[in-house]
C-alpha positions, 0 to 999 in steps of 0.5 A: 479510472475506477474509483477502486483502482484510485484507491489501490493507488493510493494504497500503493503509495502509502505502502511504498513510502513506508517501504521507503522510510524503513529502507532508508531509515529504519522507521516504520510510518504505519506501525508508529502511526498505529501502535506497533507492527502487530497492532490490529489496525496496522495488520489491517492496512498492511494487509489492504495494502498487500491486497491493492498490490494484488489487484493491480497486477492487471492493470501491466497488462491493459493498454491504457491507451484507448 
């Protein structure tokens, strides 16, 4: 695995368990860690995050099993 999907993996990871946190709890981990939802670095990870869901879209595609 290319070290560009591992880090949209873990992109995805942080995305999904903020998406977790505010679901079950309300609590937005990446907007409290960096000073609200519109703060600039919290529309930038967002915004990664957004753009790691993107690129792993072909990876449903791909036979990972060569």
């Amino acid at each position: 695995m290319s070290a560009f999907y591992k880090i949209c993996i873990i992109l995805l990871i942080v995305g999904g368990l903020n998406w977790g946190l505010v679901g079950l709890f309300g609590f937005n981990l990446v907007a409290w860690l960096f000073g609200g939802a519109t703060s600039a670095i919290s529309r930038i990870i967002f915004t990664l995050v957004g753009v790691a869901s993107i690129c792993a879209i072909p990876s449903l595609f791909i036979d990972h099993n060569d």
